[in-house]
N, C-alpha and C positions, 0 to 999 in steps of 0.2 A: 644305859650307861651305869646304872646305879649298881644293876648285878654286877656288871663287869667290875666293879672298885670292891664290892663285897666278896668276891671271889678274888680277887689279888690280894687284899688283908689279909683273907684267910689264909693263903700260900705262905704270905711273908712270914705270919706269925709263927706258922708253923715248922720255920728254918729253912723254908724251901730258896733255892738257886733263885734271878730269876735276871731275863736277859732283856736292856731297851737300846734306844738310841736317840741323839738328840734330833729336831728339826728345828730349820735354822730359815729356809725357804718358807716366805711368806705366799705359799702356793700353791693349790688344792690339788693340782695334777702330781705335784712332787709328794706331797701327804697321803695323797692315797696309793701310790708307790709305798711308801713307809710301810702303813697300815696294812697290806698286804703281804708283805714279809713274813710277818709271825712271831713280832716282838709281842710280849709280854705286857710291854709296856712304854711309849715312848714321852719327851720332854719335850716339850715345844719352849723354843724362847724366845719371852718377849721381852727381858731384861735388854738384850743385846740386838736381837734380829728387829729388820723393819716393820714390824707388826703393828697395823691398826684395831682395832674392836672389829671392823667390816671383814679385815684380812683373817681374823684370828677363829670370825664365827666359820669363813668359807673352811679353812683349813679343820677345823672340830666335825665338820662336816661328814669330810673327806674318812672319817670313823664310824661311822654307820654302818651297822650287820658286821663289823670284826670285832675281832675276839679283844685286840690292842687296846690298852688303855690309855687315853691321851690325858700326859700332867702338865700343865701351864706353870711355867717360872714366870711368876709375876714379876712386872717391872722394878717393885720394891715392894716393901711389907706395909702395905697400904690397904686400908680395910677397904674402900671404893673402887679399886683397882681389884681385888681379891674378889669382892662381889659380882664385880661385873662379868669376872671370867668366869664365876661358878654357874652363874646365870646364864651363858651361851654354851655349858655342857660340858665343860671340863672334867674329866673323871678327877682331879686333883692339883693341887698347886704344890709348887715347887717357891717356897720364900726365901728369896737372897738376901747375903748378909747379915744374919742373924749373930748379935754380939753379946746378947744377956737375959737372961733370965724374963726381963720384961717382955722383950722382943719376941721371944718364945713362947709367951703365954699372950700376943698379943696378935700374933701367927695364927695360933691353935683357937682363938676368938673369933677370929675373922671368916675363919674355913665353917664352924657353928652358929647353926640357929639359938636363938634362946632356948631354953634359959641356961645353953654348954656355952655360949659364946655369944655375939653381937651381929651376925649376919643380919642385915636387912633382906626382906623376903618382896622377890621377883624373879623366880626362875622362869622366864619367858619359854626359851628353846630347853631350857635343862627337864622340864616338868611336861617335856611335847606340847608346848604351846598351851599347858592348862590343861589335858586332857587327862594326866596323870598327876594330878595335883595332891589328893590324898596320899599316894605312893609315895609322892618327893618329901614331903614334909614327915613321913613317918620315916623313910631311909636314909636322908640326906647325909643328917650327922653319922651315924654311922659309915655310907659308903663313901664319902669325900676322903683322900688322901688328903692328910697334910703332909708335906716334908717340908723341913727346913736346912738350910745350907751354911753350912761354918764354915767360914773364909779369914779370916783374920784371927792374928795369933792374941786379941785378947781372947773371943771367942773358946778356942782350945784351953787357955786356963781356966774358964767357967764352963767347960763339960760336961764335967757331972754332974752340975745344980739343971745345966738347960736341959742336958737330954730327960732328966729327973721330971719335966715337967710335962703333965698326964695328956694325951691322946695327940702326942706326936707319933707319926704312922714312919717315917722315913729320915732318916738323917746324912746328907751329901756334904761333899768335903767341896770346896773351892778351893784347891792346889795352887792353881796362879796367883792369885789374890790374896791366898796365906804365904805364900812365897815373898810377895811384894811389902807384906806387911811387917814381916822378918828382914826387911832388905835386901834380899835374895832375889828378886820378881825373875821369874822363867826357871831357874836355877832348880827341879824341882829333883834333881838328884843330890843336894846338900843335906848332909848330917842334919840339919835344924830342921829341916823342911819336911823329909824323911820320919824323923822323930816325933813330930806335931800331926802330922797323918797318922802315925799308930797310934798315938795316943789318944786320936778320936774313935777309930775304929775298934779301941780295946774300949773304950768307957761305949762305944755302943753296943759293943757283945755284954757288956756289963749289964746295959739297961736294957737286954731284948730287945734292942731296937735294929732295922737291917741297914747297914750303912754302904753309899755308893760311892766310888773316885771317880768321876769325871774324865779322866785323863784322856786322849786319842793315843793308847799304847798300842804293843802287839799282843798276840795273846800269853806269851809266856808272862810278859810281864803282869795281865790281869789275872792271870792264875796266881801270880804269887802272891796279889793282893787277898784274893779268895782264900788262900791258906792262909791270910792270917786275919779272915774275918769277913772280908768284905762281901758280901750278899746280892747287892742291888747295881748289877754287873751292866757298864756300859760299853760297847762296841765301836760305837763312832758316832759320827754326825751324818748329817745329808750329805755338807760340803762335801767332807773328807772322803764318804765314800765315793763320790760323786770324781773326785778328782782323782782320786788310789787308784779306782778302775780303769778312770779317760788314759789317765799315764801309763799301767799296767799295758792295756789294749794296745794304744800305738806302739810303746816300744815291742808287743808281741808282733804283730805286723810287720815294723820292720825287719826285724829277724827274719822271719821267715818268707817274707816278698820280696825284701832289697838284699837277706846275707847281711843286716848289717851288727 
């Protein structure tokens, strides 16, 4: 896992495209479907989805011998929660609602060992159960993704201080959530809402840093994000694809079985 996170760094840093999806299915059969695909990279989450510790190690699992890099959106920016999931394997976290400066450097503590950061040391599954234990403790810091996710529109006016602060690997917009925080919630086509997403994704081409939109768009509209910055390119979710196809299919069938 550790090469796997070491060798996405390096892609991102280097400007490279790069393409995931989220999982949402608390379900080792649906994850190893994912994993198989040929993302890049995908998000597990456990912010939102029914995810236990039991549920979250079966699905990390479900990654073994692919190339995909699996990143846990932790529930919240919680060093014992953040620990937990780095220790069952997680190539990286995804930290939601991140709104200052503090929060950002307290993020980027939690994903490090001493003396970068505060991580307590037990990687049970992450270190092959002890077997590679010199390995984990010399790569960790380095191959652990941190991203952090700006969702609220105080967030967006402290930008340039958060993204400013040192060994954030990733930076994600939450659209709905800054939407709502605007009073806008869903609205994610309004001038404000519009305006607060570029102006994360220019202060992240500002700070070298590769920034993602979330969004469940079509592809025109993620390319347009892409011209103007956006990097860490998402596709869909499990659900969504999951239901785009089911609907696709049936109404293809009837067509061509019933004429209709």
């Amino acid at each position: 896992m550790l090469q796997k996170g070491l060798s996405l760094k390096k892609r991102l840093r280097a400007g490279e495209l790069t393409f995931g999806a989220w999982v949402s299915f608390a379900d080792q059969a649906a994850a190893e479907i994912m994993a198989g695909v040929g993302f890049d990279w995908v998000l597990i989450d456990t912010e939102h989805a029914p995810f236990s510790l039991e549920s979250l190690a079966c699905v990390l699992m479900a990654f073994n011998g692919r190339p995909t890099v699996p990143i846990v959106r932790a529930p919240w920016n919680d060093r014992v929660m953040i620990k937990q999931i780095l220790d069952l394997g997680a190539g990286g976290i995804l930290v939601p609602y991140v709104c200052s400066v503090e929060e950002a450097r307290a993020a980027v503590a939690a994903c490090r060992y001493p003396p970068q950061g505060v991580r307590g040391f037990g990687p049970r599954r992450a270190s092959d159960y002890y077997r590679r234990t010199d390995e984990y403790i010399r790569l960790a810091n380095e191959a652990v993704i941190c991203a952090i996710q700006i969702e609220h529109i105080d967030a967006v006016k402290q930008a340039r201080e958060i993204l400013a602060v040192p060994d954030i690997d990733v930076v994600l917009l939450g659209p709905m959530d800054l939407s709502g925080s605007l009073g806008l919630l869903g609205q994610l086509d309004h001038p404000q809402v519009v305006a607060a997403v570029e102006q994360v994704v220019a202060e992240g081409r500002r700070a070298n840093l590769p920034v993602g939109i979330p969004v469940d768009a079509p592809p025109d509209v993620v390319a347009q994000w892409v011209a103007k910055g956006s990097q860490f390119v998402i596709v869909g979710e499990d659900h969504s694809l999951l239901r785009r196809a089911a609907t696709e299919t049936l109404a293809r069938f009837r067509r061509q079985v019933l004429g209709e």
